[in-house]
N, C-alpha and C positions, 0 to 999 in steps of 0.2 A: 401727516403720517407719523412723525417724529413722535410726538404730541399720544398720539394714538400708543405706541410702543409703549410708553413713558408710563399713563395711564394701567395698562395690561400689567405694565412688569409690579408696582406701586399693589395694585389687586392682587396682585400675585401673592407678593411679598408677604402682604395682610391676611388675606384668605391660609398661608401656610402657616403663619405665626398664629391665628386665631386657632385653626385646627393642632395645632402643637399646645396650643393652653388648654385645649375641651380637653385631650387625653390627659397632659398633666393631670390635670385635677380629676379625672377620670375614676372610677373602681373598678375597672375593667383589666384586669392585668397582660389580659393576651392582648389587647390593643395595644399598653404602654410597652409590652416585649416588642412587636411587628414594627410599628414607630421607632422605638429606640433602633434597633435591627437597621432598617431603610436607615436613619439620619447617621448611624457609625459609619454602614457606606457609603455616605455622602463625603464622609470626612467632619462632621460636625459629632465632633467628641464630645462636650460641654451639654450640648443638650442631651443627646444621646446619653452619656453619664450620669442624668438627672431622672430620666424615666427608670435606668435600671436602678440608681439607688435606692427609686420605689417597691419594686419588685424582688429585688434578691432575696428579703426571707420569706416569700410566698412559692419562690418555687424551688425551696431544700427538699432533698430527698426526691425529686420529680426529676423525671427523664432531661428534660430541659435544663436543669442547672447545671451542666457543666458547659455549656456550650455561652450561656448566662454570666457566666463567672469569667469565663475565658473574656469576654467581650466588654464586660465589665473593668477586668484588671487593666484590659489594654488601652480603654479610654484614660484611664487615669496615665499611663504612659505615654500615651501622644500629647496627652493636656498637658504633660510635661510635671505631674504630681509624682513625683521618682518616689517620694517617700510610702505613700500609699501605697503606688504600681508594686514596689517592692514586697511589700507586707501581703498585698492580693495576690500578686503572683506565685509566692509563697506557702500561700495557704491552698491555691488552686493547684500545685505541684503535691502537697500531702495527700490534699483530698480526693484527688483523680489518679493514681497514681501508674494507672494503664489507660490514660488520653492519651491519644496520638502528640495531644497539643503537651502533654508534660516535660516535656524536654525543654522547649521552646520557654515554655512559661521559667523555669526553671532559670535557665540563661538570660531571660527578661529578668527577671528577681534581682537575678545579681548585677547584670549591666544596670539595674534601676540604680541598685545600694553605689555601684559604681560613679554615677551620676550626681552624687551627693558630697563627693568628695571636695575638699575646700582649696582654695589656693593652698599651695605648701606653705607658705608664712603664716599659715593659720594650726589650730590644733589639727591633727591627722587622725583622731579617732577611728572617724568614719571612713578615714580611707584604709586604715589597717582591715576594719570589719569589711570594707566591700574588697580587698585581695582574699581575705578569709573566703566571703562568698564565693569569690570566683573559683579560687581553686578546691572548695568542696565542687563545682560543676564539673572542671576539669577531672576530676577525680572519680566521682559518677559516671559522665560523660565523657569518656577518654576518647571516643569515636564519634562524636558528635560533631555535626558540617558547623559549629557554633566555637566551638573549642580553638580553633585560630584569634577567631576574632576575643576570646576569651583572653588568651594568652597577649594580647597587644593592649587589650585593657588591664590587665597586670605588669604591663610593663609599662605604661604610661604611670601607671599608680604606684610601683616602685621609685619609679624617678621623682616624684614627689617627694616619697618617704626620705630618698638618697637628700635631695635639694633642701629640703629642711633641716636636716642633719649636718650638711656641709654647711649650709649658711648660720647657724650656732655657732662651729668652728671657727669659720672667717668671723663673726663678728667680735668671737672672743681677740682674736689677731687684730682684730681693727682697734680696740679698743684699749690694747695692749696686757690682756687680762693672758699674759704668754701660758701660764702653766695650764689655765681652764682649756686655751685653745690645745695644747698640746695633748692631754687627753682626752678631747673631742675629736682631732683626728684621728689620733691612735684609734677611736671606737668607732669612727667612720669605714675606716680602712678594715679594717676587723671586720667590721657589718655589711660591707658592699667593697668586698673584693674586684669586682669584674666591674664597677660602676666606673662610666667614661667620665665621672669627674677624681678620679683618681690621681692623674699627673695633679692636677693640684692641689689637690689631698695633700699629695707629699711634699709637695713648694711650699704651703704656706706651714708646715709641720715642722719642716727643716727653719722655715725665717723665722717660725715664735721660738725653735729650739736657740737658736743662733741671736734670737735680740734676748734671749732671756739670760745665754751663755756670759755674753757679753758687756753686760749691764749686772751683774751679780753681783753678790758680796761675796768677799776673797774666801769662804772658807767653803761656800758651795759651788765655787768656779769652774775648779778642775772637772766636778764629775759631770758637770751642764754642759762643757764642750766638749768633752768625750761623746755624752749623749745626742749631743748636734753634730758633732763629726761621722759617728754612725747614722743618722737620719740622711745626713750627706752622700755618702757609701748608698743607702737604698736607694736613693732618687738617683743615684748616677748610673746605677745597674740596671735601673729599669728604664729610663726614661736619658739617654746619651744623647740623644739628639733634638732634645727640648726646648722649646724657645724661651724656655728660662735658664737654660745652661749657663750663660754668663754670667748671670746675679748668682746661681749656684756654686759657680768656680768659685768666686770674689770671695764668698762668704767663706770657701774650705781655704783660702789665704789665709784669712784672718783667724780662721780657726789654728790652723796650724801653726802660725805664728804665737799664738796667746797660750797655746798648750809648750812650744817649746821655751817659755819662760819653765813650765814645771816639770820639764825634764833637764834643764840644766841645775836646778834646785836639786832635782833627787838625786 
């Protein structure tokens, strides 16, 4: 009986892959439209994707092409082709631009460009342009049941943009390159106010202020611990209770100490 099963499913298999190559190669277009159709709700994107590649400039300007195009851009989305989906859903939002489905495609576009964005240690190009995307939706779509989830994928893609910015900074501090790191914070903090890697924005701001204060030649001393003793002042107003209070405190000693050599001078 097994045996028998086994057999059926095996014909099966073959009998639907066979009938999937006669319409491929097919010239019959409403066959390769109703085939693609059936195999998208199946869930088989890839083939389905394949039949409408054939077909989409056969049926421009026909009733049928928007419904074509819609079904079209969305296979390339599940196949997980963000680049393309982006581009198609793009064009299917200009070209329809009173489909019910315009919204949707619209938000697909950009969650596609979204999709493309790289690790933060990489160039951010593409993630600047897919925020760009988003918030033309958002902007559009101000009431859109899509606009949530828009606004979460721009905040995911900000924290990128924040984490490549901060990690510049830190690396300048790692490396001891104090004055590069200190105006990378400075422009971090500037750019991403509200961004939760801010306490240490200002830690490691204050330590390249403070190793560079400290390490100086005598004639640019004074004005470097002044500027580290203000950086000091910031992070203590804003952040009192910081679990880097201590190495903070330590550093305003020494600060204070090495500035009152130049106020018993003056």
């Amino acid at each position: 009986m097994k045996k028998f099963f086994y057999i059926l499913l095996v014909f099966t298999v073959l009998s639907s892959c066979s009938e999937y190559q006669k319409v491929l190669k097919a010239e019959d277009i409403a066959s390769k439209f109703k085939m693609g159709e059936d195999l998208y709700n199946e869930g088989k994107f890839a083939k389905a994707n394949r039949l409408f590649a054939q077909i989409v400039p056969n049926y421009r300007g026909k009733p049928q092409a928007e419904k074509l195009m819609y079904l079209y851009s969305n296979s390339f989305y599940e196949m997980g082709d963000y680049y393309v989906a982006g581009y198609q859903f793009e064009r299917f939002a200009s070209s329809y631009p009173n489909s019910e489905k315009q919204e949707e495609a619209s938000f697909l576009s950009a969650k596609s460009y979204s999709m493309l964005s790289p690790a933060y240690t990489k160039d951010q190009k593409q993630t600047i342009e897919a925020i760009e995307k988003l918030q033309t939706f958002i902007n559009v779509f101000p009431d859109s049941k899509y606009v949530a989830d828009a606004n979460t994928l721009v905040q995911a893609l900000d924290y990128k943009l924040e984490n490549k910015a901060y990690s510049i900074a830190k690396q300048y501090n790692t490396i001891s390159d104090f004055e590069a790191s200190i105006k990378s914070f400075d422009n971090f903090i500037f750019d991403f106010p509200g961004s939760s890697l801010r306490e240490k924005a200002l830690f490691y701001r204050l330590d390249s202020a403070y190793q560079l204060a400290m390490n100086s030649v005598e004639r640019k001393k004074e004005v470097r611990l002044k500027q580290a003793k203000d950086y000091y002042e910031s992070f203590k107003k804003s952040y009192v209770n910081s679990e880097y209070i201590s190495e903070v405190d330590n550093m305003a000693v020494e600060l204070d100490g090495a500035l009152e050599n130049y106020s018993k001078k003056s």
